[in-house]
Biopython code that builds the backbone (N, CA, C, O; Angstrom):
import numpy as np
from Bio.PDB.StructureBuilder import StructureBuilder

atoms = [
    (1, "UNK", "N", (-67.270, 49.647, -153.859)),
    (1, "UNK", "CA", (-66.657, 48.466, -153.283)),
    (1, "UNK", "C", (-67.528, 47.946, -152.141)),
    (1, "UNK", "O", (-68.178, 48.566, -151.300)),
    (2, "UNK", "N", (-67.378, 46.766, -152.323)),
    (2, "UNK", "CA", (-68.459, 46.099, -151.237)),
    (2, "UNK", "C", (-67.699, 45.776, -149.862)),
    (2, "UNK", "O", (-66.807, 44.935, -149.752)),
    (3, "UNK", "N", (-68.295, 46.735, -148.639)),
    (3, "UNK", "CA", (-67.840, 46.070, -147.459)),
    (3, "UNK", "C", (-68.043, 44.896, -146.984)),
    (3, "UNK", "O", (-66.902, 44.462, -146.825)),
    (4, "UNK", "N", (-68.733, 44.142, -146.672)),
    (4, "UNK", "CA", (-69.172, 42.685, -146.054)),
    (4, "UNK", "C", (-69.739, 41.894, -147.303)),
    (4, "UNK", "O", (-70.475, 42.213, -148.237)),
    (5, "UNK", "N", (-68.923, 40.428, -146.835)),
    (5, "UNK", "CA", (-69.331, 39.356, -147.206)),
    (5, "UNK", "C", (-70.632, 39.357, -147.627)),
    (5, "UNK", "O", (-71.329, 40.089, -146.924)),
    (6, "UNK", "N", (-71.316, 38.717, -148.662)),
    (6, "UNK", "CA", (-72.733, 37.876, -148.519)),
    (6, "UNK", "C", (-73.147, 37.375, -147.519)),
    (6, "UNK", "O", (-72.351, 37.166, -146.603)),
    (7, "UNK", "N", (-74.152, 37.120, -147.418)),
    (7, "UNK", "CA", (-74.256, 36.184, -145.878)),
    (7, "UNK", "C", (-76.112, 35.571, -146.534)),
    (7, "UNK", "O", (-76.989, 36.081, -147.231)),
    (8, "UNK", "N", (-75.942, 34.313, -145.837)),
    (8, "UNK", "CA", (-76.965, 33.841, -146.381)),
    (8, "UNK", "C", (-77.940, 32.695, -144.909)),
    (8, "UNK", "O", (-77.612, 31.580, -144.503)),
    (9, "UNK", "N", (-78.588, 33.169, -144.672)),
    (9, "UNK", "CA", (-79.894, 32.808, -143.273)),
    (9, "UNK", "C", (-80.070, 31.161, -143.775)),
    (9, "UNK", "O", (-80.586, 30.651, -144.770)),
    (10, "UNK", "N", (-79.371, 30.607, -142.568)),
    (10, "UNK", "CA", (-79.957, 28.775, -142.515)),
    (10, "UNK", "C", (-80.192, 28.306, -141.278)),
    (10, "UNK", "O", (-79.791, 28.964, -140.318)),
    (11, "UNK", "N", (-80.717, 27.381, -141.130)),
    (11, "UNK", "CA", (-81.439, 26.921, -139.597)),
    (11, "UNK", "C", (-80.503, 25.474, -139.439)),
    (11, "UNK", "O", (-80.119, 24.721, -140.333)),
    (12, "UNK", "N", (-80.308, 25.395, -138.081)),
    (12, "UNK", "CA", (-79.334, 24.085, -137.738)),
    (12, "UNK", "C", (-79.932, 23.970, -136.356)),
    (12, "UNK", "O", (-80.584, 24.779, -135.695)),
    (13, "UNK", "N", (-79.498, 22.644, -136.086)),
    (13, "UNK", "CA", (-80.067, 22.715, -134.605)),
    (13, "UNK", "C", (-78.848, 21.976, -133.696)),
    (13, "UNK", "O", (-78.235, 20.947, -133.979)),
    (14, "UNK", "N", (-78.690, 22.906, -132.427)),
    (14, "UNK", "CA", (-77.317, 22.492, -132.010)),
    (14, "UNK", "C", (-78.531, 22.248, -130.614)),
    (14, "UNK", "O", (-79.672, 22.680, -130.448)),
    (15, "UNK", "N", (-77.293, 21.011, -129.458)),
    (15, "UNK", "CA", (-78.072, 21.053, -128.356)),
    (15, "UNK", "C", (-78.008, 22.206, -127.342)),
    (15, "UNK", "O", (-77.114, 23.051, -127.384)),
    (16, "UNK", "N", (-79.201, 22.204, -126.235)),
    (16, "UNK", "CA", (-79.499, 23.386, -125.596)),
    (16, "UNK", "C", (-78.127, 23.748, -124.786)),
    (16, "UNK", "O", (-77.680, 24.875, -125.000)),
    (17, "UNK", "N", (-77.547, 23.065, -124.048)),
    (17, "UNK", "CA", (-76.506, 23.362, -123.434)),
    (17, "UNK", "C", (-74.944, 24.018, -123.770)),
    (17, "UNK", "O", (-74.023, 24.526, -123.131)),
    (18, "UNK", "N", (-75.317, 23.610, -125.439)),
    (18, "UNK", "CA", (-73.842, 24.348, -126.534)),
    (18, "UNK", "C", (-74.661, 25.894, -126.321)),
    (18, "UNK", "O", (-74.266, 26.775, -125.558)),
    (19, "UNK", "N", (-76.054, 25.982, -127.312)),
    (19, "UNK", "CA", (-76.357, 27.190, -127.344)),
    (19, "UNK", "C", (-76.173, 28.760, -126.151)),
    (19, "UNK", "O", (-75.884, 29.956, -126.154)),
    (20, "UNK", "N", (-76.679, 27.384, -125.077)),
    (20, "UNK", "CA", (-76.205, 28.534, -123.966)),
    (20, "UNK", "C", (-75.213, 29.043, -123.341)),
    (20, "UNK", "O", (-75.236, 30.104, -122.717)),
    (21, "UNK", "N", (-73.806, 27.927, -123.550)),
    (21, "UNK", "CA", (-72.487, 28.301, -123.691)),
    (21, "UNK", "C", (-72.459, 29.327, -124.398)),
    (21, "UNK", "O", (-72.428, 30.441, -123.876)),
    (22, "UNK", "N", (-72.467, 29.107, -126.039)),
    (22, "UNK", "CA", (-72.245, 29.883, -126.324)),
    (22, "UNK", "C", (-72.921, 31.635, -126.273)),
    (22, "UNK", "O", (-72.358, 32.627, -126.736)),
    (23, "UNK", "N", (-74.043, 31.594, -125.682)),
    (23, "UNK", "CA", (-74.908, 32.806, -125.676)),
    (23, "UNK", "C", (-74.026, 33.626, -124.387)),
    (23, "UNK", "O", (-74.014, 34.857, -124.395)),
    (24, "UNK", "N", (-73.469, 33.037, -123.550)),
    (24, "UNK", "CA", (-72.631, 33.345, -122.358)),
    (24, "UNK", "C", (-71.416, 33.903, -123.053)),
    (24, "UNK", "O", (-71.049, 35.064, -122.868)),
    (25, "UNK", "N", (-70.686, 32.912, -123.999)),
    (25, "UNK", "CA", (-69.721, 33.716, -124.428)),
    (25, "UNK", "C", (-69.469, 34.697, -124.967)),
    (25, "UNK", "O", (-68.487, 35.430, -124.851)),
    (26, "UNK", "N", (-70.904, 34.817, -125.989)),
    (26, "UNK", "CA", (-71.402, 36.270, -126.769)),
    (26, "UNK", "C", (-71.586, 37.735, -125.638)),
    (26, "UNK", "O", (-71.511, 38.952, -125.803)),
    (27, "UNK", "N", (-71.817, 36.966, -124.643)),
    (27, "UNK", "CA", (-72.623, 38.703, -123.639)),
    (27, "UNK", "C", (-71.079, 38.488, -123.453)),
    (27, "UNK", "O", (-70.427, 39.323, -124.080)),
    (28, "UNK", "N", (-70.306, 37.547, -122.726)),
    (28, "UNK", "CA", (-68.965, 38.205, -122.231)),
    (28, "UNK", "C", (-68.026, 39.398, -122.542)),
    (28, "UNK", "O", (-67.475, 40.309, -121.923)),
    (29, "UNK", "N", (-68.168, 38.694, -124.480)),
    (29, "UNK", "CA", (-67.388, 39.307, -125.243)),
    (29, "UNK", "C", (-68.113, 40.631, -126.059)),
    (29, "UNK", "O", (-67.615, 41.140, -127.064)),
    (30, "UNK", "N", (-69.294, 41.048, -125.470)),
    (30, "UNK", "CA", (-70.240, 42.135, -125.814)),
    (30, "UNK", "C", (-70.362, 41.884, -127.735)),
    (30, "UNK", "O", (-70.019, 42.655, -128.631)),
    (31, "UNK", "N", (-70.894, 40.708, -127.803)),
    (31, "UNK", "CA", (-71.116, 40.660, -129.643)),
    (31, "UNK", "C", (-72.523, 39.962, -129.590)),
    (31, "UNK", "O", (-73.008, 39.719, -128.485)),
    (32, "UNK", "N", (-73.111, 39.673, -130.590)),
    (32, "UNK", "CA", (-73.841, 39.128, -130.806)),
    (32, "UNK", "C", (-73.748, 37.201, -131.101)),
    (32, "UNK", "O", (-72.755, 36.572, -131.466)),
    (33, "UNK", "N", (-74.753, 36.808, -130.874)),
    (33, "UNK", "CA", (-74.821, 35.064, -130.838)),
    (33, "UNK", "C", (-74.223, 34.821, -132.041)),
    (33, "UNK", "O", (-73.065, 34.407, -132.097)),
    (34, "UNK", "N", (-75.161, 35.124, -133.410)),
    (34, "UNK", "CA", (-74.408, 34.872, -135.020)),
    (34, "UNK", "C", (-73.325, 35.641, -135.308)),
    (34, "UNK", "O", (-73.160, 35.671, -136.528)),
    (35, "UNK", "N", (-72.311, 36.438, -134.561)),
    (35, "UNK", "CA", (-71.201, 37.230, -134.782)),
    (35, "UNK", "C", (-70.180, 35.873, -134.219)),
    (35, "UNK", "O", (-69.502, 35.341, -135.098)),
    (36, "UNK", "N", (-70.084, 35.414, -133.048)),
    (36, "UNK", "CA", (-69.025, 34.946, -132.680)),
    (36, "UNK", "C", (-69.574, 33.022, -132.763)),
    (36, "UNK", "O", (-68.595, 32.434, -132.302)),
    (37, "UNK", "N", (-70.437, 32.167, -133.063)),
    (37, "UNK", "CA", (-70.749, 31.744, -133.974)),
    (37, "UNK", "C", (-69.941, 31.629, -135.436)),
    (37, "UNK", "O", (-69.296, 30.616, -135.707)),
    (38, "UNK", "N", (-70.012, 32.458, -136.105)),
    (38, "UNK", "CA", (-70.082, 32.792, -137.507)),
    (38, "UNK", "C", (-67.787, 33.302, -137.254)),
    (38, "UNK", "O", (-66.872, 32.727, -137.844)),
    (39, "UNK", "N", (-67.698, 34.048, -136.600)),
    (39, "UNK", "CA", (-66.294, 34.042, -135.760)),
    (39, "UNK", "C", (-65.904, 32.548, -135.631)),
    (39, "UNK", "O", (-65.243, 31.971, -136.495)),
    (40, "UNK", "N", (-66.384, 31.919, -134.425)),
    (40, "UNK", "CA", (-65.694, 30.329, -134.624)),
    (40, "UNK", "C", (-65.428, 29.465, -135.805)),
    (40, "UNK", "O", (-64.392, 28.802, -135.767)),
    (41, "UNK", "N", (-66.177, 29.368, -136.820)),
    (41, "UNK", "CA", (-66.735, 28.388, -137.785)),
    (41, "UNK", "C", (-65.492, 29.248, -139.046)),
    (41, "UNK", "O", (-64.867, 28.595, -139.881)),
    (42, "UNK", "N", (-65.399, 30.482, -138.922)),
    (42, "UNK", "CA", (-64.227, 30.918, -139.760)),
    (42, "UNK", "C", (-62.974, 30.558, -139.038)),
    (42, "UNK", "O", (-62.182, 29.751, -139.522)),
    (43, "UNK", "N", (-62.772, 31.163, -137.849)),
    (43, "UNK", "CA", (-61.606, 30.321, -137.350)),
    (43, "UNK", "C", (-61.403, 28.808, -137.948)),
    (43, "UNK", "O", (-60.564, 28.414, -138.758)),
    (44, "UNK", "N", (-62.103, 28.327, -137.501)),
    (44, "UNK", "CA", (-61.978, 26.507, -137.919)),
    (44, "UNK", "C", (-61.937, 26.185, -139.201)),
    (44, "UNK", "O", (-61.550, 25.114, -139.668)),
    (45, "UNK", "N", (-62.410, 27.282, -139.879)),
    (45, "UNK", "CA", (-62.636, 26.708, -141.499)),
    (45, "UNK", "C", (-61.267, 27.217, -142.419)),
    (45, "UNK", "O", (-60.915, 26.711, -143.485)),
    (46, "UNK", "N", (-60.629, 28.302, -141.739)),
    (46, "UNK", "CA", (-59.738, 29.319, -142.636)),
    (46, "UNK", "C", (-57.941, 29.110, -141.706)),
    (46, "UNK", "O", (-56.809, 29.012, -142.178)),
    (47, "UNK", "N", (-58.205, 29.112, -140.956)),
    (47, "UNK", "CA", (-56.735, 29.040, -140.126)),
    (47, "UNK", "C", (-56.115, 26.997, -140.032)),
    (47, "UNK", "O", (-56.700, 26.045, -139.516)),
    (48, "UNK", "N", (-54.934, 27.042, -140.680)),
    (48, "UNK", "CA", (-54.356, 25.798, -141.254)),
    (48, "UNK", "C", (-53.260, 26.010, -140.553)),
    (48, "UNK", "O", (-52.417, 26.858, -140.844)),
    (49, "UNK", "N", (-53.205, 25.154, -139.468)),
    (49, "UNK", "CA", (-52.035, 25.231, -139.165)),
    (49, "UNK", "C", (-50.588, 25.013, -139.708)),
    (49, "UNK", "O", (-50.416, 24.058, -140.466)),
    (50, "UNK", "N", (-49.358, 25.951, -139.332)),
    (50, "UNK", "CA", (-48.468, 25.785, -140.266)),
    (50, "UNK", "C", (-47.666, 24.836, -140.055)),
    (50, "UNK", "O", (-47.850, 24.308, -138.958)),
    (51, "UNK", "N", (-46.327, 24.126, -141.048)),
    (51, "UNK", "CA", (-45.733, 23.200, -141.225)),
    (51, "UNK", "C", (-45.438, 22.628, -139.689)),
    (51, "UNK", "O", (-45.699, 21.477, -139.339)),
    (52, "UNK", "N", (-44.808, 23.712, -138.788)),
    (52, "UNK", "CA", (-43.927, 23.421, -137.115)),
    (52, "UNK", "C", (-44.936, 22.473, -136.841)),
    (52, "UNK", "O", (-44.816, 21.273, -136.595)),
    (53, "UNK", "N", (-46.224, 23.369, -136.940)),
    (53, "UNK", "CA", (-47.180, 22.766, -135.507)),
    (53, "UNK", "C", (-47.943, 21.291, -136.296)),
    (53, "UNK", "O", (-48.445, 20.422, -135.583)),
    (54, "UNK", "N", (-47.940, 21.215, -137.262)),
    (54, "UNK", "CA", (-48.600, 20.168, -138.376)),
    (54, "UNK", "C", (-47.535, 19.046, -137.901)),
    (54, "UNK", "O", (-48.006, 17.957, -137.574)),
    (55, "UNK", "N", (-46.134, 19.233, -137.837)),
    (55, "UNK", "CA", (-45.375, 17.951, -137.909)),
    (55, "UNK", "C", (-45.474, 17.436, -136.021)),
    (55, "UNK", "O", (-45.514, 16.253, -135.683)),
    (56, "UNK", "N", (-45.491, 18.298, -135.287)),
    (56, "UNK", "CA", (-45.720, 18.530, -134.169)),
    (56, "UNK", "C", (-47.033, 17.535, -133.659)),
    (56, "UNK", "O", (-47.077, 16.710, -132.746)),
    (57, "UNK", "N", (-48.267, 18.050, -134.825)),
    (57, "UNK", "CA", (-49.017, 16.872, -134.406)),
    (57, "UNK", "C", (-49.303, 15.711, -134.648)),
    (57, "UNK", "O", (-50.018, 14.873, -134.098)),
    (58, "UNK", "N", (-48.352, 15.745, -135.982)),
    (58, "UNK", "CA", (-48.260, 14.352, -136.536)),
    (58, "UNK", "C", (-47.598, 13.604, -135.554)),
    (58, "UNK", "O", (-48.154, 12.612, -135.083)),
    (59, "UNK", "N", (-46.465, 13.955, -135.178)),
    (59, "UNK", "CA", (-45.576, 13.099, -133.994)),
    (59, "UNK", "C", (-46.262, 12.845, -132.700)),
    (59, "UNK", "O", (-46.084, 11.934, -131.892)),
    (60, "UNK", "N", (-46.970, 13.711, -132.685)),
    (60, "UNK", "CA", (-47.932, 13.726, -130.859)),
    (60, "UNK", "C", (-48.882, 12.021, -131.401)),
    (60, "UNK", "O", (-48.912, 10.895, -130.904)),
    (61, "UNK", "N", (-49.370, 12.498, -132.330)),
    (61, "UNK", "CA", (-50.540, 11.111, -132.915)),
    (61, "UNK", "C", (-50.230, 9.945, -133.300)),
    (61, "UNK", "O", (-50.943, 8.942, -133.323)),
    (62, "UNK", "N", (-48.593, 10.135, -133.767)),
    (62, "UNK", "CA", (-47.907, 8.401, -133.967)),
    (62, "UNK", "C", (-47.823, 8.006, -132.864)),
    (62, "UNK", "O", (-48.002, 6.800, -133.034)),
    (63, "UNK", "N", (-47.603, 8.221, -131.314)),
    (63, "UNK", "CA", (-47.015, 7.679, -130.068)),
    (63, "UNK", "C", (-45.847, 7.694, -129.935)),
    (63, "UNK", "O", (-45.320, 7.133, -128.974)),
    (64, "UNK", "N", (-44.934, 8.542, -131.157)),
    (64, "UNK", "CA", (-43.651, 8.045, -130.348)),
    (64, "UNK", "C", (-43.237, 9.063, -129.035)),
    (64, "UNK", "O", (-42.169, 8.962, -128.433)),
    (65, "UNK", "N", (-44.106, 9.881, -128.774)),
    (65, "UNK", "CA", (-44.121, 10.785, -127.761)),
    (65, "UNK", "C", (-44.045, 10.027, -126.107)),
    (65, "UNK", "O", (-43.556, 10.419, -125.048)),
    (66, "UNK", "N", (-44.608, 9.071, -126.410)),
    (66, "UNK", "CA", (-45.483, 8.207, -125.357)),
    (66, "UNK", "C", (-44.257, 7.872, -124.045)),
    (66, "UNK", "O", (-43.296, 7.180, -124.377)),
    (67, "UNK", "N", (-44.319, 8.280, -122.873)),
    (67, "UNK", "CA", (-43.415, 7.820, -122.083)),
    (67, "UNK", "C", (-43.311, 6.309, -121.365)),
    (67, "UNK", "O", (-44.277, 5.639, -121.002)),
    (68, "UNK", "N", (-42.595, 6.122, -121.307)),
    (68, "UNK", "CA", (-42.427, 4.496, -121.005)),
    (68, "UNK", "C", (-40.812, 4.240, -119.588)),
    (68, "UNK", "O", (-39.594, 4.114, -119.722)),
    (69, "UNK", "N", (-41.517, 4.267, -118.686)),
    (69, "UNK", "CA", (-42.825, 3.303, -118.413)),
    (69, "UNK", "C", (-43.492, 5.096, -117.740)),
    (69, "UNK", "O", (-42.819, 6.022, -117.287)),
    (70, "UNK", "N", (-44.927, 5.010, -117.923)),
    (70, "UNK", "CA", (-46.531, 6.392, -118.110)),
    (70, "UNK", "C", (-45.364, 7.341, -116.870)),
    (70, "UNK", "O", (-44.424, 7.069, -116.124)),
    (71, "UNK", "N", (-46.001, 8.288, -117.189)),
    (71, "UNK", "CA", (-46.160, 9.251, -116.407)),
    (71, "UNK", "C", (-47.345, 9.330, -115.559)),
    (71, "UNK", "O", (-48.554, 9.357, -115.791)),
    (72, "UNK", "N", (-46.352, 9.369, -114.102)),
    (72, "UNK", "CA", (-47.438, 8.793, -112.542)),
    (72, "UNK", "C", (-48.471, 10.338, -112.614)),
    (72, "UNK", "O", (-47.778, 11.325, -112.862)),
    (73, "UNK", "N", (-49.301, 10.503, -112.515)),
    (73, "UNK", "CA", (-50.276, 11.793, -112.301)),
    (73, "UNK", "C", (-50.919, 11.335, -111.412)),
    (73, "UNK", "O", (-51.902, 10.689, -111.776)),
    (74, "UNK", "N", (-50.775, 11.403, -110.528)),
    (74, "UNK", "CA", (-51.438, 11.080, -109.101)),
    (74, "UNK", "C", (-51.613, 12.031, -108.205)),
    (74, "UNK", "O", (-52.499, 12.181, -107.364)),
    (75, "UNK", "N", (-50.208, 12.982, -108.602)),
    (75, "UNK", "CA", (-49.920, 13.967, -107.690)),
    (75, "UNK", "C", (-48.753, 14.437, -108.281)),
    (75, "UNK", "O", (-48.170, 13.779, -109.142)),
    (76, "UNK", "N", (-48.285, 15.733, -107.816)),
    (76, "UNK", "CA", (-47.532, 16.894, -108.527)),
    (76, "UNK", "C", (-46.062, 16.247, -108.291)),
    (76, "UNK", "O", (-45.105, 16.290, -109.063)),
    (77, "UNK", "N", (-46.143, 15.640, -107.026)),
    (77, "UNK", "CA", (-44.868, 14.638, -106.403)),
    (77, "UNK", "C", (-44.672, 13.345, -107.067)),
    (77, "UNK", "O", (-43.501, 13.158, -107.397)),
    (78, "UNK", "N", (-45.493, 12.398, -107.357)),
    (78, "UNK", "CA", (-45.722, 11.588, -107.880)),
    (78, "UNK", "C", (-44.767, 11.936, -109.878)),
    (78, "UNK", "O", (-43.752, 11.628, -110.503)),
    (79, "UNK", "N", (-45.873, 12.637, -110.004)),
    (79, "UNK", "CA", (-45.415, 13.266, -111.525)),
    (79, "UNK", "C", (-43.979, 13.803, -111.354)),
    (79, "UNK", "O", (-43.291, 13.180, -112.162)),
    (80, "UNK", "N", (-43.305, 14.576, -110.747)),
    (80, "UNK", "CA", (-41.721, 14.666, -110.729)),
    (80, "UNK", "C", (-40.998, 13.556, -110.373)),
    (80, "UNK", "O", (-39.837, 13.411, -110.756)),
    (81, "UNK", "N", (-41.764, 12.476, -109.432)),
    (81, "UNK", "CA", (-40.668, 11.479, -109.410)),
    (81, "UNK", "C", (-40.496, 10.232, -110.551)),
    (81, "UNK", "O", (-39.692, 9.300, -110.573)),
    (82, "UNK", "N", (-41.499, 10.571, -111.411)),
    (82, "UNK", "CA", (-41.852, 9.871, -112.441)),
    (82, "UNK", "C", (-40.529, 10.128, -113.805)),
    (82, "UNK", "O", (-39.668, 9.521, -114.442)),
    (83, "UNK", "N", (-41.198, 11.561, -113.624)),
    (83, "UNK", "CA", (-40.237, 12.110, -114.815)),
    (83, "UNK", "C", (-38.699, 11.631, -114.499)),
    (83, "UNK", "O", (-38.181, 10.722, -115.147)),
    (84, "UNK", "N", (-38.189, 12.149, -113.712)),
    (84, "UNK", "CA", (-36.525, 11.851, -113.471)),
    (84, "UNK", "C", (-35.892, 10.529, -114.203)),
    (84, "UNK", "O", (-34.699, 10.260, -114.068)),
]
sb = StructureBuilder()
sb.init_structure("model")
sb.init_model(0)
sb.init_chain("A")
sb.init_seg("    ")
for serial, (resi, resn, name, xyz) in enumerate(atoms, 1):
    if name == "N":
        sb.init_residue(resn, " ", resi, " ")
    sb.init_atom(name, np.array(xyz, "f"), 0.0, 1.0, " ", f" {name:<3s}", serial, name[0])
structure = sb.get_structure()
């Protein structure tokens, strides 16, 4: 039985400032660059969010979320006297 995936070597070019994010996030998390890389890109490619959070964002993206008249963010005071 085969433990690991296939895996197959391709070249992409991301800009310098992603790479080094991410090379930071790799030492954090003690893995390698193409481990957590190759980690993100499955996350994103394989995890679908389920029905709750799907209708959840459908409603966030129509506007009917939208408060009227805005929510003041100016300040933490501002924003509570808004809400009420």
């Amino acid at each position: 039985m085969e433990t690991s995936a296939k895996k197959k070597q391709i070249t992409f070019c991301l800009r310098i400032d992603l790479i080094e994010r991410l090379e930071d996030m790799a030492q954090r998390e003690h893995c390698s660059l193409d481990y957590l890389v190759e980690r993100i890109l499955l996350d994103a490619a394989y995890n679908k969010p389920n029905e709750i959070t799907m209708a959840a964002i459908e409603e966030a993206m129509s506007g009917k979320l939208r408060a009227t008249p805005p929510i003041d963010t100016s300040s933490v005071e501002a924003m509570f006297k808004s809400i009420d």
